[in-house]
C-alpha positions as a Markdown table, in Angstrom:
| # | Residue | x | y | z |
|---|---|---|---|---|
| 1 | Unk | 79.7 | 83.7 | 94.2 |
| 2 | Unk | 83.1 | 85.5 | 94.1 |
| 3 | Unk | 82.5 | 85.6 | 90.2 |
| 4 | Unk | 79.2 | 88.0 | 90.8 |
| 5 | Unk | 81.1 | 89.8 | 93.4 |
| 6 | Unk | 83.1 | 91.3 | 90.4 |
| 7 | Unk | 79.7 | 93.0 | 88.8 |
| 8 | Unk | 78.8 | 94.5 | 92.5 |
| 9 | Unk | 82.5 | 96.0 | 92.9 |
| 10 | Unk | 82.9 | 97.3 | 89.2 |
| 11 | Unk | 79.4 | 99.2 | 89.7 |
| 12 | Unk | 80.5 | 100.6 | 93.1 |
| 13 | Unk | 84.0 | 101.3 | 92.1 |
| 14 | Unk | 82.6 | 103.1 | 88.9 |
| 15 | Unk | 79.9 | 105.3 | 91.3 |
| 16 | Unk | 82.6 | 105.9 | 93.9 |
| 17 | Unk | 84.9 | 107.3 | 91.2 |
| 18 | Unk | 81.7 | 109.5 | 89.3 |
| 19 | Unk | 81.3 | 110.8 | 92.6 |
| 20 | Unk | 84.9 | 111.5 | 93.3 |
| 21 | Unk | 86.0 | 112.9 | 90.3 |
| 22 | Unk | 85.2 | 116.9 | 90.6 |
| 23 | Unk | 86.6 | 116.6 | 94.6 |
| 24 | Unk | 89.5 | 118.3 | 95.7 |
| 25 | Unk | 92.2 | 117.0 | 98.5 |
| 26 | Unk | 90.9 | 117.8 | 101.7 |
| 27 | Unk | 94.2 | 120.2 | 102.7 |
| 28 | Unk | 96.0 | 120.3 | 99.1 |
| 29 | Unk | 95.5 | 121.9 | 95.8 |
| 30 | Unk | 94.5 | 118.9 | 94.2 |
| 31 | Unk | 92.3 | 116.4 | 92.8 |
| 32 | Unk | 91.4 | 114.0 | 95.8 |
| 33 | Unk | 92.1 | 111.1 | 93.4 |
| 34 | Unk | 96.0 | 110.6 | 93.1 |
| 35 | Unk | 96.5 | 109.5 | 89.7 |
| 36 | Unk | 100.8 | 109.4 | 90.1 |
| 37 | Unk | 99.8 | 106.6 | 92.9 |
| 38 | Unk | 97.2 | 104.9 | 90.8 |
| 39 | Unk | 99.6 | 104.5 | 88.2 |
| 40 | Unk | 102.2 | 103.0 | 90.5 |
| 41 | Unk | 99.6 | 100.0 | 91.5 |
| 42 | Unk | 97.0 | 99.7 | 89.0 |
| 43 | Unk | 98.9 | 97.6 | 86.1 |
| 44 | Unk | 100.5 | 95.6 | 88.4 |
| 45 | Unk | 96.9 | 95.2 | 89.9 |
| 46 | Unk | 96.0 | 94.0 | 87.0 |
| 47 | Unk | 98.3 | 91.8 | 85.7 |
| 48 | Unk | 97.3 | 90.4 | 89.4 |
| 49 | Unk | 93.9 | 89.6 | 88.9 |
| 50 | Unk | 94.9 | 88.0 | 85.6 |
| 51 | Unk | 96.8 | 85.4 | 87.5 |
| 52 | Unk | 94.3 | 85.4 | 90.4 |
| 53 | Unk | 91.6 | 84.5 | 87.6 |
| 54 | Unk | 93.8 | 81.7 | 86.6 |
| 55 | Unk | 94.1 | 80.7 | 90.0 |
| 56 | Unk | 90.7 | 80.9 | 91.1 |
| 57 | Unk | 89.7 | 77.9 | 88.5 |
| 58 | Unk | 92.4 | 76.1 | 89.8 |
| 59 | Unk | 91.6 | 76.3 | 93.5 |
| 60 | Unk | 88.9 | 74.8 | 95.2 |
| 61 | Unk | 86.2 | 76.3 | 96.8 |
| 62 | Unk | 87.5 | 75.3 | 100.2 |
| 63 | Unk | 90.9 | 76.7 | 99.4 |
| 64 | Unk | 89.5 | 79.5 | 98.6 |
| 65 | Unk | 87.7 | 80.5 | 101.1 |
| 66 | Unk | 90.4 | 79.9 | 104.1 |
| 67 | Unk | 92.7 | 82.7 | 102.2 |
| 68 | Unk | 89.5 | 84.6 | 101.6 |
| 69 | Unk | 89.0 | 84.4 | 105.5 |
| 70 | Unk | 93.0 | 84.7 | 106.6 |
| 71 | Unk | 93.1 | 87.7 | 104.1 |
| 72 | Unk | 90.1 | 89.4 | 105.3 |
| 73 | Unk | 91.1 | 89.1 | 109.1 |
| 74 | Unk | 94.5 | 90.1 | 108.7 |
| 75 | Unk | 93.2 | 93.7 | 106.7 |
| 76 | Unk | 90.6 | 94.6 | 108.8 |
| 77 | Unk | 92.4 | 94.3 | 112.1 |
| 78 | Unk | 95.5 | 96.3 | 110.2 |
| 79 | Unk | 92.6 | 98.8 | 109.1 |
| 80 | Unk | 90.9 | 99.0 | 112.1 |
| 81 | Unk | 94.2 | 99.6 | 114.5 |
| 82 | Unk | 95.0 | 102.2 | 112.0 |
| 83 | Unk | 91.5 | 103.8 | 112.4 |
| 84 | Unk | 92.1 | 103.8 | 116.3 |
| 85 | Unk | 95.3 | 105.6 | 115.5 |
| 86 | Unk | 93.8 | 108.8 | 113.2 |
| 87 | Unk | 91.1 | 108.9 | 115.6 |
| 88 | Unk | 93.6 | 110.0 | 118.4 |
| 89 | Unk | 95.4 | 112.2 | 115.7 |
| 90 | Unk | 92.1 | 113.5 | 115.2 |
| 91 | Unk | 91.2 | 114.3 | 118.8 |
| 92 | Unk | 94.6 | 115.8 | 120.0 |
| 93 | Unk | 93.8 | 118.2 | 116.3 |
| 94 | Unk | 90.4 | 119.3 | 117.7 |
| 95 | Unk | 91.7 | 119.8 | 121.3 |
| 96 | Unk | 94.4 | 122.3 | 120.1 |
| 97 | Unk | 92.5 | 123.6 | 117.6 |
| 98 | Unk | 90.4 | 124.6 | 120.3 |
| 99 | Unk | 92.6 | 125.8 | 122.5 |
| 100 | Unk | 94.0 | 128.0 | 119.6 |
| 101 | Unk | 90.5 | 129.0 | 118.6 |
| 102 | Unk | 89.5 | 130.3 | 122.4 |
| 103 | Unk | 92.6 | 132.3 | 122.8 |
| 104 | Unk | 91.9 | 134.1 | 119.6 |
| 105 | Unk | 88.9 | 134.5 | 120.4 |
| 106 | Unk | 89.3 | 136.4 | 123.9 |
| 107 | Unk | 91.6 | 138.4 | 122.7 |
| 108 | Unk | 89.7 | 139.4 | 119.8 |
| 109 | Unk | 87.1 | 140.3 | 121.8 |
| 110 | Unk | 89.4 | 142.2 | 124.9 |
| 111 | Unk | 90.5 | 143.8 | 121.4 |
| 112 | Unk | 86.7 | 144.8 | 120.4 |
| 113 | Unk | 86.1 | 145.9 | 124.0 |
| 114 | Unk | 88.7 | 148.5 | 124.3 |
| 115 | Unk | 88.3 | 150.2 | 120.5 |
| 116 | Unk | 84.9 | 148.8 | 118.6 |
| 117 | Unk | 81.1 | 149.5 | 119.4 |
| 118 | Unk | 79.2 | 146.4 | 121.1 |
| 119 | Unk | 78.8 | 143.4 | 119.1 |
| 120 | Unk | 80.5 | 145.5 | 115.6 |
| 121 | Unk | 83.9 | 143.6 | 115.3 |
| 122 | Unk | 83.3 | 140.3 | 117.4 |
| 123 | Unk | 80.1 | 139.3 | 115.6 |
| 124 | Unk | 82.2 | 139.8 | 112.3 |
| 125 | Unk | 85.6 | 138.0 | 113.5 |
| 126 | Unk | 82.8 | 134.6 | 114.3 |
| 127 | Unk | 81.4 | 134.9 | 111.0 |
| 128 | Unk | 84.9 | 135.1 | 109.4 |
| 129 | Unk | 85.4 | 132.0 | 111.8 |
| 130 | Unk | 83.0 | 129.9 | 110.7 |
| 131 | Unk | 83.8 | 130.6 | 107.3 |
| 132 | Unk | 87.5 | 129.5 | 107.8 |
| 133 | Unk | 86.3 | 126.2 | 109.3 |
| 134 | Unk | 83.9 | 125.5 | 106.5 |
| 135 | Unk | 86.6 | 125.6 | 104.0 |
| 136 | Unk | 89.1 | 123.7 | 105.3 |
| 137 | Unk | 86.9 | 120.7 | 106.5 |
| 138 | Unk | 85.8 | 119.4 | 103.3 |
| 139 | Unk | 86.8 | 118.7 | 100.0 |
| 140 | Unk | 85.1 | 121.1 | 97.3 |
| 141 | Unk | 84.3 | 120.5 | 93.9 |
| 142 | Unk | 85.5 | 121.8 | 90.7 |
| 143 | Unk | 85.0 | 120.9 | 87.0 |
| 144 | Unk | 86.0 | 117.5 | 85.7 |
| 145 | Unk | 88.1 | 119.2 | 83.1 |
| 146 | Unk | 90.5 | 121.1 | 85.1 |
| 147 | Unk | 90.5 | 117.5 | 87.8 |
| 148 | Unk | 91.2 | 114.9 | 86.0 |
| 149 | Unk | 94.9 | 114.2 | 85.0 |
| 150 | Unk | 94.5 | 113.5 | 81.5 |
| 151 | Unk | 97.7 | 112.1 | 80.7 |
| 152 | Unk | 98.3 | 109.6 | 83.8 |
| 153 | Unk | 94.2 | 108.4 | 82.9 |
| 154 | Unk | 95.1 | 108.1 | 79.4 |
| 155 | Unk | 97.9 | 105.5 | 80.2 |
| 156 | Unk | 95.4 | 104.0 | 82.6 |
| 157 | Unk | 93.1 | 103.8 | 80.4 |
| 158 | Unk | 95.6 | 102.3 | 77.8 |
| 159 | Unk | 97.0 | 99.4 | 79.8 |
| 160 | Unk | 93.4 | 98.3 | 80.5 |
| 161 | Unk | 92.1 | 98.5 | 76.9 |
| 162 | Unk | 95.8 | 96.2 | 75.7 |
| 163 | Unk | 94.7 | 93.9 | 78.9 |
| 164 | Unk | 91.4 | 93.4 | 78.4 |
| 165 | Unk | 92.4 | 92.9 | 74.2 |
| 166 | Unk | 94.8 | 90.2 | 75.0 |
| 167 | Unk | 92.2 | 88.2 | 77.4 |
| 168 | Unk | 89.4 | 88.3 | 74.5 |
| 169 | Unk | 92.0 | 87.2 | 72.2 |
| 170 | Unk | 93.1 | 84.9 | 74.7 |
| 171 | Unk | 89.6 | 83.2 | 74.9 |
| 172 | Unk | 89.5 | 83.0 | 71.0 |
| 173 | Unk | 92.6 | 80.6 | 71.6 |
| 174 | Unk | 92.5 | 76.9 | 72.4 |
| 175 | Unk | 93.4 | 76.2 | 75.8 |
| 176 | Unk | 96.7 | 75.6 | 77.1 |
| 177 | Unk | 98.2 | 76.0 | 73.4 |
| 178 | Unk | 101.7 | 78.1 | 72.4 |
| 179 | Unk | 98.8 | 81.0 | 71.5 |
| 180 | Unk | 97.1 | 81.2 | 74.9 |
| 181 | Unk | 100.0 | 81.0 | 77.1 |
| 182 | Unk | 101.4 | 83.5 | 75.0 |
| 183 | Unk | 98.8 | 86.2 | 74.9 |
| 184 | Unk | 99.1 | 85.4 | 78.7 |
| 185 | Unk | 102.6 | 86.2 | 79.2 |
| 186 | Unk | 102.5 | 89.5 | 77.1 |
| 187 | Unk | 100.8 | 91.0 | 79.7 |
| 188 | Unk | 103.6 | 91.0 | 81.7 |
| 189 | Unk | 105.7 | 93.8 | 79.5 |
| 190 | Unk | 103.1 | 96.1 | 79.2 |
| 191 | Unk | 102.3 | 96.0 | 83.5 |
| 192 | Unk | 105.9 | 95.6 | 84.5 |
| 193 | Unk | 106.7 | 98.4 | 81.9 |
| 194 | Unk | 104.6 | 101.2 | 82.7 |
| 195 | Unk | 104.9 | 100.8 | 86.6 |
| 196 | Unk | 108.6 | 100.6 | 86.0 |
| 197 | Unk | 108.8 | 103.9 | 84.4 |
| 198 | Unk | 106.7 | 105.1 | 87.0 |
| 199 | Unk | 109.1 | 103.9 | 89.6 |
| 200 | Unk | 112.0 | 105.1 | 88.3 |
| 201 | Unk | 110.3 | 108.5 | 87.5 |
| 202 | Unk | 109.3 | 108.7 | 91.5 |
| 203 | Unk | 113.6 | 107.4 | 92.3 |
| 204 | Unk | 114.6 | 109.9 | 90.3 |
| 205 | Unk | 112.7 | 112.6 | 91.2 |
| 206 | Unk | 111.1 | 113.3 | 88.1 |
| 207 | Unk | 107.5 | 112.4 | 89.7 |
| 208 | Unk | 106.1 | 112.7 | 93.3 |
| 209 | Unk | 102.9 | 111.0 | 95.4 |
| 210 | Unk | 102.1 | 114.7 | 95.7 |
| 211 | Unk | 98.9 | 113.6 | 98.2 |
| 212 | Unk | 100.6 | 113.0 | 100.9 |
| 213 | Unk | 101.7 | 116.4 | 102.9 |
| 214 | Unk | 105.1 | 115.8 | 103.5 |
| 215 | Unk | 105.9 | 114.5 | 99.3 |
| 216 | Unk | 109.1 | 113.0 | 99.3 |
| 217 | Unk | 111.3 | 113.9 | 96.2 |
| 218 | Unk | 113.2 | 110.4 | 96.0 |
| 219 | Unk | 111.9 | 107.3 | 96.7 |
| 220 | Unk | 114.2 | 104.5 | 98.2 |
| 221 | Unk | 114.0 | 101.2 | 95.5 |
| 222 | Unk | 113.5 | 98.6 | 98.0 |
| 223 | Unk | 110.1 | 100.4 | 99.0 |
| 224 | Unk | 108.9 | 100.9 | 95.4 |
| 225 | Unk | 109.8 | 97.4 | 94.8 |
| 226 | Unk | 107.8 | 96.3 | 98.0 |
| 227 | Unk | 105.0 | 98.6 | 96.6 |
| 228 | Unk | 105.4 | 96.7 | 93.2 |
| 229 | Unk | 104.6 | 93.7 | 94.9 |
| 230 | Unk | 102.2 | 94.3 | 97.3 |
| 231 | Unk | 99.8 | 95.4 | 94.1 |
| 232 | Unk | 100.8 | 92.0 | 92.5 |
| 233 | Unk | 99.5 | 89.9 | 95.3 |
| 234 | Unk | 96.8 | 92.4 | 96.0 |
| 235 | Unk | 95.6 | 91.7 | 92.3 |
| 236 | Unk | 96.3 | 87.8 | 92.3 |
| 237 | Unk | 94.0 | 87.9 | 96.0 |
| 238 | Unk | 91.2 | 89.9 | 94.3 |
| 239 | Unk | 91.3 | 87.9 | 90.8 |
| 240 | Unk | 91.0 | 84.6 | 93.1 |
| 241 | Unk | 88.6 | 85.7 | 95.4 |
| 242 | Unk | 86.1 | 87.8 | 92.8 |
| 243 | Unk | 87.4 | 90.9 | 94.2 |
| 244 | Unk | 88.8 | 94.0 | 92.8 |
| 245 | Unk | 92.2 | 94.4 | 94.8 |
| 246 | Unk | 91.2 | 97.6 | 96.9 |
| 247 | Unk | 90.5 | 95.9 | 99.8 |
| 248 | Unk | 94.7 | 95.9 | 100.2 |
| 249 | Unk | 95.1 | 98.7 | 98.9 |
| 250 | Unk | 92.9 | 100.8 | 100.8 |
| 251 | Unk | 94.9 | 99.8 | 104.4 |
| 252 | Unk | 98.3 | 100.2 | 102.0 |
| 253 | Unk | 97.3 | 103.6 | 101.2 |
| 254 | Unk | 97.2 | 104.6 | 104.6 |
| 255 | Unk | 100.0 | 103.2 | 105.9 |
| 256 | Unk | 102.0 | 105.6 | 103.5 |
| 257 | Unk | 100.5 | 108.4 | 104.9 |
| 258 | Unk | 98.1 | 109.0 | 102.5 |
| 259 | Unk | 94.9 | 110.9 | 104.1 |
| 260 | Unk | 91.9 | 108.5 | 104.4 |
| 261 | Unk | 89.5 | 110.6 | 102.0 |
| 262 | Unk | 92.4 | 110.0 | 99.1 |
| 263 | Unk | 93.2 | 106.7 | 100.2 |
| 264 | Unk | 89.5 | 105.3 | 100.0 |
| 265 | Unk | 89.1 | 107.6 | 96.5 |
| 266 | Unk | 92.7 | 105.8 | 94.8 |
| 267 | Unk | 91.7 | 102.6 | 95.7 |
| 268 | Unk | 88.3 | 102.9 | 94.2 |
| 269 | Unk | 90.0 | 104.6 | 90.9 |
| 270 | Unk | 92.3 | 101.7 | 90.8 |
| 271 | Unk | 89.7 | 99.1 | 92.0 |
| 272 | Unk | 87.6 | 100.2 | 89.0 |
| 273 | Unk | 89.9 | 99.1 | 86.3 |
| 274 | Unk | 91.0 | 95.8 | 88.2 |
| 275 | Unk | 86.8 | 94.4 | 88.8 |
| 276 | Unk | 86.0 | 95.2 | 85.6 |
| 277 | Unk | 88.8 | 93.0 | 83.7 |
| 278 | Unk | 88.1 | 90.6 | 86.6 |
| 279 | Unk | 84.2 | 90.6 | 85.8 |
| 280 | Unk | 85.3 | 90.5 | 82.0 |
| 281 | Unk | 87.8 | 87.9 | 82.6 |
| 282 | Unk | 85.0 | 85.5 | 84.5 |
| 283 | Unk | 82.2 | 86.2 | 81.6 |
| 284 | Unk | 84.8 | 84.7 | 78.6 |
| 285 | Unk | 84.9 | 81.8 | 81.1 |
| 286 | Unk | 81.3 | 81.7 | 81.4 |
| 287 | Unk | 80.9 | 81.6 | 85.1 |
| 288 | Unk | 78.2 | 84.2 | 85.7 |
| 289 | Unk | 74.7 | 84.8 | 84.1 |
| 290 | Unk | 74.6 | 88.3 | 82.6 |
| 291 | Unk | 71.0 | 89.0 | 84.2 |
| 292 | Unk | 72.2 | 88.6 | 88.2 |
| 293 | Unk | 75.2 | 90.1 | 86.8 |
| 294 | Unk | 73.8 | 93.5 | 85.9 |
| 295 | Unk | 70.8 | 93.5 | 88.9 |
| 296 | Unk | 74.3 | 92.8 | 91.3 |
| 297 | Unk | 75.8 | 96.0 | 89.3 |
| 298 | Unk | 72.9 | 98.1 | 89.8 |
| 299 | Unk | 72.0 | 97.6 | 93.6 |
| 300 | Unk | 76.1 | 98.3 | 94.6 |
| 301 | Unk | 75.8 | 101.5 | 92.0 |
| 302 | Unk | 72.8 | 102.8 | 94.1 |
| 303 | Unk | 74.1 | 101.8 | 97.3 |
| 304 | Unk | 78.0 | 103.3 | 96.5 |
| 305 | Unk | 76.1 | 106.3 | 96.0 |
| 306 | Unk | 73.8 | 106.8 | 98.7 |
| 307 | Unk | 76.8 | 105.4 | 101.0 |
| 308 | Unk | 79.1 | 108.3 | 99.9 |
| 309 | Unk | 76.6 | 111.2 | 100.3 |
| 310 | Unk | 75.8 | 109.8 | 103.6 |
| 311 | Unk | 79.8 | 108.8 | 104.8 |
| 312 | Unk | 80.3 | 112.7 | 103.4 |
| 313 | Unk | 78.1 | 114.6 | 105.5 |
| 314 | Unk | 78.9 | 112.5 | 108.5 |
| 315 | Unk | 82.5 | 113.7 | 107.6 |
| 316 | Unk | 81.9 | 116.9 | 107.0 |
| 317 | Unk | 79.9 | 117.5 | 110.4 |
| 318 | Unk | 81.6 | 115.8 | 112.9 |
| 319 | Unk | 85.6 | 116.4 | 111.4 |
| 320 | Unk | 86.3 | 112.8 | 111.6 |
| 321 | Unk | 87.7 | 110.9 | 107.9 |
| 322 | Unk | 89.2 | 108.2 | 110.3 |
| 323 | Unk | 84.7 | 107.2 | 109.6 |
| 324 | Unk | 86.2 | 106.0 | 106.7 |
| 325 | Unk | 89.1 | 103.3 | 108.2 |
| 326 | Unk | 86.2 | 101.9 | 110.4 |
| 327 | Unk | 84.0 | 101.5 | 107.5 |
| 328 | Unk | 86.4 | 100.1 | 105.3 |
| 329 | Unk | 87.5 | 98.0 | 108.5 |
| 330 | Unk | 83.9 | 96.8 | 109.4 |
| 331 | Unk | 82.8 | 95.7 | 105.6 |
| 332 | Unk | 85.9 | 93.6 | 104.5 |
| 333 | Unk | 85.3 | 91.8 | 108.6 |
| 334 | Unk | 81.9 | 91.3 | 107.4 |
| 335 | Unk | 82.7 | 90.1 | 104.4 |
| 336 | Unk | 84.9 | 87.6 | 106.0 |
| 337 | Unk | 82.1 | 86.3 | 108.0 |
| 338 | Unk | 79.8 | 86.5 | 105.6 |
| 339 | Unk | 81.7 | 85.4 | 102.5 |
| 340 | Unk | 83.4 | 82.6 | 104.6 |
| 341 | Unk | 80.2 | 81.2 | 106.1 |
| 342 | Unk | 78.6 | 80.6 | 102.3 |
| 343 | Unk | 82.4 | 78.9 | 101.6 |
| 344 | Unk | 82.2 | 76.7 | 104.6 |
| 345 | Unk | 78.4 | 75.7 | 103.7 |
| 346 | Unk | 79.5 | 75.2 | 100.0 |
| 347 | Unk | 82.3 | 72.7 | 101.4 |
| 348 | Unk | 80.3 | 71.0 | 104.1 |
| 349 | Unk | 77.5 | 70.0 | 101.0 |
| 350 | Unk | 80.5 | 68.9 | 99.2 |
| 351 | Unk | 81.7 | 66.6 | 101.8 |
| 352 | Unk | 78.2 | 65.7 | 102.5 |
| 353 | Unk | 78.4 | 64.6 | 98.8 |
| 354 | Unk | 82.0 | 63.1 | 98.3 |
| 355 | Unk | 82.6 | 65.4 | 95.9 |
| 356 | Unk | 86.2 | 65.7 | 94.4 |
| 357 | Unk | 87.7 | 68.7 | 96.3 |
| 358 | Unk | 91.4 | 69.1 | 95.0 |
| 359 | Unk | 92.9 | 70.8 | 92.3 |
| 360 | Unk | 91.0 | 71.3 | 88.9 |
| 361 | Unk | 92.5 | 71.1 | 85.7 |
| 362 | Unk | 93.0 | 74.3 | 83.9 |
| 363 | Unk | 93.5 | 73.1 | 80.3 |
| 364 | Unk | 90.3 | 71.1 | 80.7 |
């Protein structure tokens, strides 16, 4: 299944993103995608899900799905605590907002009392009010053009296209020969070279994760390394599993302090690039039909879409992004139970079946 799973999250990354791209930052002057912090994680993501590929023909199903489950629970309870926390950040902002809001608003009107005609300047002051309130609680849209960061894609866009080259030519190889395992490890220079210029760019200064409010101009090395990492393993867990890697990344995202609306719109950018090598990756090794490939693809396009014009509005009228921690919180639980239920079934048959259930041979 986790093979399949890479067509549904490519076509909802890809939607998520074509919806995304023409949105501003919620409080800042700019795009709501971050493409400095996408270009911190995303080769490393994917010189993850390369060796989470690897890895996922060499596991067993079983295996599988108890990090798939371990994984999954551990991220959605992180998510959801950190939903519980914006939420409260989010109430304590409304209550003082509204305290602000009423005092302003008496005086205005003492104000309109003692020098305007009935109703002239309060009705105005409202109006100029709800204005105010209706700009600062969404994220508008401008043109792609003046958005997009064409550089930082560009490089994107360039690690993905040498990636995805070296895994075609890769499955032109024999297996396990000198040629294969080195079209494998060239991989690793163009990932670890790209995010380490962007690393040292961001210790030095030179670059800033401009999304978050309070931007930091220097970034301590232990953290970037840590960050470095983290998108490793969050790669390797997404290439095993059939996933894209956003699933960590999302609860990463906002424990830097990025806003939710940014954080869910980065990971999908990033995700986008890591599902579809992963869903390339998986159709050289012939372990998905094209067909329930591309229906998979369409039905999570159509359903990213409706999803984000409906988690939008629900946004936009009651104030609250932390909507978008508990979603991200409730889908990957559910997608423990869910995804873990068909892995313990798959097993159980297995047993049922003395089927071999160790490690399989990747040379074979």
């Amino acid at each position: 299944m986790s093979d399949l799973e890479c067509g549904m999250i490519t076509g909802a990354a890809a939607s998520t993103v074509l919806y995304n791209i023409r949105l501003r930052h919620p409080t800042l002057e700019l795009p709501i995608i971050d493409y400095d912090l996408a270009l911190l994680f995303q080769p490393m993501l994917i010189l993850g899900i390369s060796i989470g590929v690897t890895l996922n023909v060499l596991f067993s199903d079983w295996m599988i799905t108890i990090l798939l489950i371990i994984i999954f629970g551990s991220t959605s309870s992180k998510a959801f605590f950190k939903g519980v926390e914006t939420w409260k950040k989010e109430t304590k902002s409304k209550q003082e907002a509204a305290s602000v809001q009423l005092d302003n608003s008496d005086n205005k009107i003492e104000a309109a009392e003692e020098n305007d005609p009935p109703g002239g300047t309060t009705s105005q002051y409202q109006i100029k009010i709800r204005v105010q309130k209706r700009k600062g609680s969404r994220s508008y849209a401008v043109s792609i053009k003046e958005n997009v960061y064409w550089k930082e894609l560009g490089i994107l866009v360039a690690v993905w296209l040498i990636i995805l080259a070296l895994q075609i030519g890769k499955n032109y190889s024999t297996t396990c020969s000198v040629e294969y395992w080195l079209l494998n490890t060239m991989q690793i220079p163009v990932a670890v070279g790209v995010t380490s210029y962007v690393a040292v760019s961001l210790y030095k200064g030179r670059r800033k994760i401009a999304s978050k409010e309070e931007a930091r101009n220097n970034w301590p090395l232990h953290r970037l390394f840590f960050y470095c990492v983290t998108a490793l393993m969050a790669g390797r867990g997404g290439g095993m599993l059939g996933l894209g890697g956003g699933f960590i990344l999302g609860p990463l995202f906002l424990e830097m302090g990025i806003p939710p609306q940014v954080s869910s719109a980065t990971a999908a950018f990033a995700m986008m690039f890591s599902a579809s090598i992963s869903a390339v990756e998986f159709y050289l090794l012939k372990r998905f039909p094209i067909p329930y490939a591309l229906y998979f693809f369409a039905v999570a396009t159509i359903s990213a879409v409706v999803g984000q014009h409906v988690a939008g509005k629900l946004i936009r009228v009651l104030g609250r992004a932390s909507l978008i921690i508990f979603t991200l919180a409730f889908i990957i639980f559910a997608s423990a139970i869910l995804l873990g239920g068909v892995g313990i079934g798959r097993s159980m048959k297995q047993i049922e079946r003395n089927e071999y259930m160790g490690f399989e041979n990747i040379c074979s």
